[in-house]
N, C-alpha and C positions, 0 to 999 in steps of 0.2 A: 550781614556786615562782614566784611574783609577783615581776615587777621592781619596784624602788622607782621611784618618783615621782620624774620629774629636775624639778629645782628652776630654771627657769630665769628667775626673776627679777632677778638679778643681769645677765645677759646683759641684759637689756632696760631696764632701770634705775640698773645702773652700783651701788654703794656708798650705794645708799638710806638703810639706817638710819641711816647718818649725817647724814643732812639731817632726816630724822624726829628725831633727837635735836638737835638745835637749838634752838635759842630765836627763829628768825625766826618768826612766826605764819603765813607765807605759804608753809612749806614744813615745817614741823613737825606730829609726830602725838602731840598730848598722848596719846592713846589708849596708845601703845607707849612714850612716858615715865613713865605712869602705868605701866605694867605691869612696866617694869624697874622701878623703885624700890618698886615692890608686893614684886618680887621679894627687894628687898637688905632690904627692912624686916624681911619674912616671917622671913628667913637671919639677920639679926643679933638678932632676938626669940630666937631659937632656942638660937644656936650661939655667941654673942656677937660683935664686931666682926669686921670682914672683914682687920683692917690683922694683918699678919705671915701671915696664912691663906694654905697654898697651896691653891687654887680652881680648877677647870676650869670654863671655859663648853662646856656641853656640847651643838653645835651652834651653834658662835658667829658663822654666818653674816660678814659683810664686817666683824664686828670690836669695832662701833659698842658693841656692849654691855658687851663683854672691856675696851676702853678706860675706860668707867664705873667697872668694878671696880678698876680701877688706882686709880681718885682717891680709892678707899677704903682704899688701901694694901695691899690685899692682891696676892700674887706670882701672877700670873694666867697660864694657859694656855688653848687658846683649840683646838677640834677642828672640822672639818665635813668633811662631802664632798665641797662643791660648790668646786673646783681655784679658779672664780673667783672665789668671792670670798672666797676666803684671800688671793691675790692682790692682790684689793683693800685688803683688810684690813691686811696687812700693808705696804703702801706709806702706809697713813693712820697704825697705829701708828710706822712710820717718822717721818712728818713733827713727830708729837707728841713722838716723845722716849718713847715709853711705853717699857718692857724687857716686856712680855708674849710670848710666844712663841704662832704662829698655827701648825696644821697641817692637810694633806687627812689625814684619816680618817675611816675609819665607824665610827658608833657600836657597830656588833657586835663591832670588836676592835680598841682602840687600840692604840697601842706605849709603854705603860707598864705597871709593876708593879703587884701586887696591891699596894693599901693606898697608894696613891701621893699623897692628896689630902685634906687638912684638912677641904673642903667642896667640893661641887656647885651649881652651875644651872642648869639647862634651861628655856629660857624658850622654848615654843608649838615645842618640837619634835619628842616623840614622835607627835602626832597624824600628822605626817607619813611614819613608818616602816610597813614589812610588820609587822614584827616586833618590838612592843612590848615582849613579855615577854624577846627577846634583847637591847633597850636597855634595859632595866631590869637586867637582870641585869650586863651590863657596869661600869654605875653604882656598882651593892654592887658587884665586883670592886674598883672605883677607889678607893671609900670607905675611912680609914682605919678602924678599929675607933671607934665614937666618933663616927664622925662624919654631917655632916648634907648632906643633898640637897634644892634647893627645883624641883618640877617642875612648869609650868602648862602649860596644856592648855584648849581652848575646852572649855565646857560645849555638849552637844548639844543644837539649837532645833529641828532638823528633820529631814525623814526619813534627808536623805542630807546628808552634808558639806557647808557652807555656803560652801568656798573648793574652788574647783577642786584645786588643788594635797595636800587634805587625804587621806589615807588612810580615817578613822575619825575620827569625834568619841564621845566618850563623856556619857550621861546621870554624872550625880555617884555614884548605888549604884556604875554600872556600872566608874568609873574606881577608887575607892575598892578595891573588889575586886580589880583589874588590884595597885595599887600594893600591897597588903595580901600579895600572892601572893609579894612579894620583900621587904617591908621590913614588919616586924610592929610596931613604931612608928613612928608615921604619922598625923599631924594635918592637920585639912584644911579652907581656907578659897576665901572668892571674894569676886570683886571685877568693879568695870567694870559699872553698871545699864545693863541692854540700853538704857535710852532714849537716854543717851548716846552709845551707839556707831551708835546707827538717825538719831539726827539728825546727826553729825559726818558721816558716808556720805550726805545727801542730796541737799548741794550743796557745792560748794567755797566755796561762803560761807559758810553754816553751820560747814565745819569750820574756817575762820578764823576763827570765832565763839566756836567753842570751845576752840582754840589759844588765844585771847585771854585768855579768861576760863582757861585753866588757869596761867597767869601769876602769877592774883592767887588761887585756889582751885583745889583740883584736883578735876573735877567727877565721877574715877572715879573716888578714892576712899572715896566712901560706900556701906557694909555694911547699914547698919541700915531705912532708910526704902524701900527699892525692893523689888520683889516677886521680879523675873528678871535675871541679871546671868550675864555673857561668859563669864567667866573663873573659871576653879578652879586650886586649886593643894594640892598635896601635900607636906608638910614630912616629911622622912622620918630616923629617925634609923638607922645602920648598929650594929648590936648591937655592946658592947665585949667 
């Protein structure tokens, strides 16, 4: 059996999302702001508001995003692997005052009941697992009857995974099917025009260029006018 991927970004970076989620332009990734909020739009199109909702982030990394969901009022839980930056996460929810609750787990078997959870979202974390169809399966486990999962995931550009740390990228057929294999309603959208994300990566001035301008437009997200774009996501409902 394949060992998972250790995530050691945190080690080396400290509580990053957190500064990605920021409003300074000189340390901020509109790209990953865009992406959460692709995320909560996607979820409340779907499922309706997040406020009274119990939610798990699923893969919540150092937190940054589990905190977001707070300010939508929904009661938020927060799951990952990686010890540190739960860690982290949980000293930042601290200093906020959040009440969200952070834990080490793996997504193949949390320490919760079946039906535990009004809604889900995993934002760019299955690409990173052995074993997709065991985190997908967990997920319905979580879901209450009813209920909704929003999961993104890069879209595949090239031959082999375009971030070191990735397991698998999937072409759109290819993840469509992955997601269809667990949850048989299932809508599915994308977002983030690759030119965007090719000039934000080219210079660190450019991406303060584009931090900037995400301030006053946000320039992922447009659907309509671009040909190739980053990002896919699967809205999934858990059968009642």
């Amino acid at each position: 059996m394949s060992k998972e991927i250790v995530y050691d970004k945190y080690r080396q970076r400290g509580d990053y999302h957190w500064r990605q989620m920021s409003r300074n332009p000189l340390h901020m990734s509109a790209y990953v702001r865009s992406r959460y909020r692709h995320c909560i739009d996607l979820f409340e199109t779907h499922a309706g508001s997040l406020a009274g909702k119990r939610i798990i982030d699923f893969g919540c990394g150092d937190g940054a995003f589990a905190y977001w969901l707070t300010q939508y009022g929904a009661q938020v839980v927060g799951i990952d692997p990686t010890h540190e930056a739960i860690v982290l996460g949980r000293k930042r929810h601290l200093t906020q005052g959040s009440q969200a609750i952070l834990l080490t787990a793996s997504g193949y078997a949390t320490p919760f009941a079946d039906a535990s959870f009004d809604g889900l979202i995993s934002s760019d974390v299955i690409e990173h697992v052995q074993h997709p169809d065991r985190f997908l399966a967990e997920i319905h486990r979580l879901l209450k009857p009813g209920g909704w999962a929003v999961i993104s995931t890069p879209i595949r550009l090239s031959e082999k995974p375009m971030d070191r740390l990735h397991v698998v990228e999937w072409f759109p057929n290819e993840f469509q099917a992955l997601i269809r294999s667990v949850f048989a309603n299932a809508d599915f959208h994308r977002s983030h025009p690759v030119f965007w994300g090719e000039l934000s990566r080219r210079s660190k001035l450019l991406r303060i260029a584009t931090n900037l301008l995400s301030l006053f437009a946000d320039p992922f997200a447009g659907t309509r006018k671009w040909g190739l774009f980053e990002l896919q996501y699967a809205v999934c409902q858990k059968a009642a």
